[in-house]
C-alpha positions in Angstrom: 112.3 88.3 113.1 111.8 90.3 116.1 109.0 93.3 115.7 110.9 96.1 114.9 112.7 94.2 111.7 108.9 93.3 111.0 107.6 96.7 111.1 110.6 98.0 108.9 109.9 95.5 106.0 106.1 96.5 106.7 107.0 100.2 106.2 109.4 99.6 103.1 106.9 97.6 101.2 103.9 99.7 102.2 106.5 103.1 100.6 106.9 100.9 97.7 103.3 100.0 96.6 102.2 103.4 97.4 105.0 104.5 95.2 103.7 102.9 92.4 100.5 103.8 93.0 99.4 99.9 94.0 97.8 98.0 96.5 98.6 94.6 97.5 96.0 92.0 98.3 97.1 88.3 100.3 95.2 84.7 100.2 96.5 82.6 103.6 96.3 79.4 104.5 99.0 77.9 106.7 99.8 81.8 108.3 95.9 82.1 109.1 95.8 86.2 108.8 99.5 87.0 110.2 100.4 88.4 106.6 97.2 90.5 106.8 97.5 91.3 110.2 101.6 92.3 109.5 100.6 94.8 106.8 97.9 96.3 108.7 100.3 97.2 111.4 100.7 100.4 110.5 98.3 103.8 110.3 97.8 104.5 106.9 97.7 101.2 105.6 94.8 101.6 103.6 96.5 103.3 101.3 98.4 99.9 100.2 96.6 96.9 101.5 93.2 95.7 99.4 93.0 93.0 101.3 93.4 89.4 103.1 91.7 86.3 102.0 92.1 83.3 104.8 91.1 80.1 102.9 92.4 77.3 105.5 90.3 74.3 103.6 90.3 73.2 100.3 86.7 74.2 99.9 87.3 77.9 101.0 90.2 77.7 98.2 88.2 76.6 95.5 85.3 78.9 96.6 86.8 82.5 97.3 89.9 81.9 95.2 88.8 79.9 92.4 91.8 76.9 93.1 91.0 74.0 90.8 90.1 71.0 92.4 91.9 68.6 90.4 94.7 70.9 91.2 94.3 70.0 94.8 93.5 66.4 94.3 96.5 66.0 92.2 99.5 67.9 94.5 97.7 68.8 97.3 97.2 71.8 98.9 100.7 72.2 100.3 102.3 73.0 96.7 103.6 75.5 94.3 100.6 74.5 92.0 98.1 75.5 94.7 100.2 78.7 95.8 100.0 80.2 92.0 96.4 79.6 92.1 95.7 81.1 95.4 97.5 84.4 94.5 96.1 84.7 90.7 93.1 84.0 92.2 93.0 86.4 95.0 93.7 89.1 92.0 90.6 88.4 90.6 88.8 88.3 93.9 90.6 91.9 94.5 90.1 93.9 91.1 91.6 97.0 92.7 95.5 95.1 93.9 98.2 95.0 91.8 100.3 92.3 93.8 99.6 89.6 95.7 101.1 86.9 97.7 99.6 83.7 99.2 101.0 81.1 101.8 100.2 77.3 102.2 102.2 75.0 103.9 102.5 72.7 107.0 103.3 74.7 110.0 103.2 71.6 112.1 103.4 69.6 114.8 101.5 67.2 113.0 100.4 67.2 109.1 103.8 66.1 107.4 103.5 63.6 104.7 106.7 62.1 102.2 108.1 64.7 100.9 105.9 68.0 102.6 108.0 68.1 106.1 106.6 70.3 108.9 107.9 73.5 107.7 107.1 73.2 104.1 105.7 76.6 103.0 104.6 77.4 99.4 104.4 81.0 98.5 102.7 82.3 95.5 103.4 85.8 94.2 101.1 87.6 91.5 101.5 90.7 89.7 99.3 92.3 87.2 101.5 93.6 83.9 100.2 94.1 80.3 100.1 90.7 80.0 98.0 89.9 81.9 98.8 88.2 85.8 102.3 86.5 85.8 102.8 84.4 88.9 105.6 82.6 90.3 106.1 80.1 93.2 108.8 79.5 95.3 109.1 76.7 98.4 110.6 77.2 101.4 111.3 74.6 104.5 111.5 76.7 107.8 113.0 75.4 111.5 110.9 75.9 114.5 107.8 75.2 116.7 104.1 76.3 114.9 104.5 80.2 115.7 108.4 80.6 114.6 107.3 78.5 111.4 104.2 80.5 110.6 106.2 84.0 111.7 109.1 83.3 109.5 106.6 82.6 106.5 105.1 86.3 106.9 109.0 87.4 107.1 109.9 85.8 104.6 106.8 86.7 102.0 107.8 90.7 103.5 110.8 90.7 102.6 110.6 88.6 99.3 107.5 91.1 97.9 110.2 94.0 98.9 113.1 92.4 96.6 110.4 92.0 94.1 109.3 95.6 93.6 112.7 97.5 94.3 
């Protein structure tokens, strides 16, 4: 994704939530920040993003986001279990967002286990509704060196919350 497809999805989501009247909030792991960084890209921002949560270790998961432990001992960080909790968690962390996503993955060159290649990315995406937060997860396995694996996850996460509020 070069910068000017970047800034578009930026400026389509940012239209959206402000729309709606929401802001969006983002718990990180494997992208360290990009996702912040990407919707903070434009002036006016505020007026969408809550804000951006990097949790890179398991500790800083289980402290700022509330991720279970056991969760983590029992499918590691790298997983669609971990993802939903890092997004519901970074909704309670951010009272004021309505959506959130979070990324955790292996962005490589080293880190790949059986079955979690480098590239592995879990995504978690949060929204409040009456309810309560309903979350989903979905896994993606990207091509590329550390910064097209990590860039293509913030892409990706763009342009998936987009498709998700249209």
């Amino acid at each position: 994704m070069n910068n000017h497809e970047l800034l578009r999805d930026v400026a389509e989501l940012g239209q959206l939530l402000v729309d709606k009247g929401w802001t969006f909030a983002c718990a990180e792991s494997c992208t360290g920040g990009l996702l912040a960084a990407a919707m903070t890209t434009l002036p006016g921002s505020s007026a969408w993003f809550d804000r951006g949560l990097v949790t890179y270790s398991n500790a800083a998961k289980i402290q700022l986001l509330g991720v279970n432990g056991e969760t983590l001992e029992r499918f590691g960080a790298v997983s669609e279990e971990t993802a939903m909790e890092m997004a519901a968690g970074v909704l309670d962390a951010a009272p004021d967002a309505f959506i959130s996503i979070s990324t955790t993955g292996i962005a490589g060159p080293d880190g790949a286990t059986p079955g979690k290649p480098v590239g592995m990315v879990c995504f978690g995406f949060s929204q409040r509704a009456a309810q309560g937060v309903v979350t989903r997860a979905l896994t993606k396995v990207f091509e590329g060196d550390r910064n097209q694996i990590r860039a293509t996850s913030v892409a990706f996460a763009l342009q998936t919350a987009v498709a998700q509020l249209r």
